[in-house]
C-alpha positions as CSV (number, residue, x, y, z in Angstrom):
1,X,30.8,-9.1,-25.2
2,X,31.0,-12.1,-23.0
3,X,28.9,-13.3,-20.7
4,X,31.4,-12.4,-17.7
5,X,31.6,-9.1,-18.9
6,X,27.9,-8.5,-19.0
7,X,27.9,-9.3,-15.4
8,X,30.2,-7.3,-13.9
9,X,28.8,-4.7,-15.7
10,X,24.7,-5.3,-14.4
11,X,27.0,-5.7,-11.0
12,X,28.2,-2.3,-11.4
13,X,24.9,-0.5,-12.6
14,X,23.6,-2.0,-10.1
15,X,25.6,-0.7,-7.5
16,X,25.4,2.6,-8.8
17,X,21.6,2.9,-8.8
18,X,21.6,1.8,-5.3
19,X,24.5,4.8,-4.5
20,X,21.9,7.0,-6.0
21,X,18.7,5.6,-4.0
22,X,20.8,6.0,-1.0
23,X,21.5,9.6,-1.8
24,X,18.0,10.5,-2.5
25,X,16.9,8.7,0.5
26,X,19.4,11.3,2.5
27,X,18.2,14.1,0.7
28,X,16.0,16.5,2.7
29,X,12.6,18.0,0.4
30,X,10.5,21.5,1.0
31,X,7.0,21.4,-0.2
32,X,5.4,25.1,0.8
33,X,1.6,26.2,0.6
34,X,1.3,30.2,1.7
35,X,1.3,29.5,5.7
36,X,2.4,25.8,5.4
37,X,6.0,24.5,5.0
38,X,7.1,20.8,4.7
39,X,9.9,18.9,4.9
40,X,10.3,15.4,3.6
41,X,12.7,12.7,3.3
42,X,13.8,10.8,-0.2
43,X,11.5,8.1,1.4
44,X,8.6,10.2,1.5
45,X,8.4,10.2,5.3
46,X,7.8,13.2,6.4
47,X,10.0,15.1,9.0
48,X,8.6,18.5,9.7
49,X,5.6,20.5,9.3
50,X,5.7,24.2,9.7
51,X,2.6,26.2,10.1
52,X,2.9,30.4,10.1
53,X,0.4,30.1,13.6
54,X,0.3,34.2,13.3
55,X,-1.8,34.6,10.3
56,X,-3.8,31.7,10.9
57,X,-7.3,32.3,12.8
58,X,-9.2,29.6,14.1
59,X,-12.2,29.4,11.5
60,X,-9.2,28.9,8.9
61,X,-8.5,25.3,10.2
62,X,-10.3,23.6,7.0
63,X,-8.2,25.9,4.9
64,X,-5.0,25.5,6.6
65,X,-5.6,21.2,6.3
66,X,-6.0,22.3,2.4
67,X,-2.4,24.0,2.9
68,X,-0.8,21.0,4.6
69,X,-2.2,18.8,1.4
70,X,-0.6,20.7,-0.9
71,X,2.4,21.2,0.7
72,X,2.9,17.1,1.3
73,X,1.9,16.7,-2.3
74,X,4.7,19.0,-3.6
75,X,7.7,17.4,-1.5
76,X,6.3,14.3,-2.6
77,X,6.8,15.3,-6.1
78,X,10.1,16.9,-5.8
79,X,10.9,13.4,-4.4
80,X,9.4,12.1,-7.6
81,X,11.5,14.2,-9.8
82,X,14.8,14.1,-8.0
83,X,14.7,10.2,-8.3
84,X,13.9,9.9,-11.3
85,X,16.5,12.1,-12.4
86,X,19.4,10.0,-10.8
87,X,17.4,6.7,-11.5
88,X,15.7,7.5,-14.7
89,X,19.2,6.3,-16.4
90,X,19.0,2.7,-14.9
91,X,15.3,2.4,-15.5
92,X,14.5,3.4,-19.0
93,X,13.9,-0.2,-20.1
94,X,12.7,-1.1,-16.4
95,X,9.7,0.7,-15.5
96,X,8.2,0.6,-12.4
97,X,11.3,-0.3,-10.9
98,X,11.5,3.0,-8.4
């Protein structure tokens, strides 16, 4: 294989891992905890929190922050997984990359 070759085809990888950073960037992810529901971006920035205010009394606040936790931390992980899925492809020899 030539060296031209080669090049177009880095090119062309890529420009397909960036097609699939763009979609997972666009992609909207649910992390849920009992009362708490959150939605995330690919980027991790978070876009809504959800809180089921009619089972929640006030001496639950510490628990409900506990809820809101573990809810972040799942869409966070779902983030996790869905990019490296689509990415994991490009960045077998490249870790570290995403």
């Amino acid at each position: 294989m030539n060296i031209q070759a080669m090049m177009k085809q880095a090119q062309k990888m890529q420009k397909d891992m960036m097609n699939s950073k763009n979609e997972i960037d666009n992609m909207t992810f649910e992390g849920k905890s009992s009362l708490v529901t959150v939605e995330m971006k690919g980027t991790k920035e978070i876009t809504k929190v959800s809180i089921d205010a009619e089972v929640i009394e006030k001496d639950e606040i510490e628990m409900l922050e506990d809820m809101i936790l573990v809810a972040v931390n799942e869409a966070s992980k779902k983030v996790d997984k869905e990019t490296e899925e689509k990415l994991g492809k490009y960045t077998q020899r490249m870790p570290g990359l995403f």
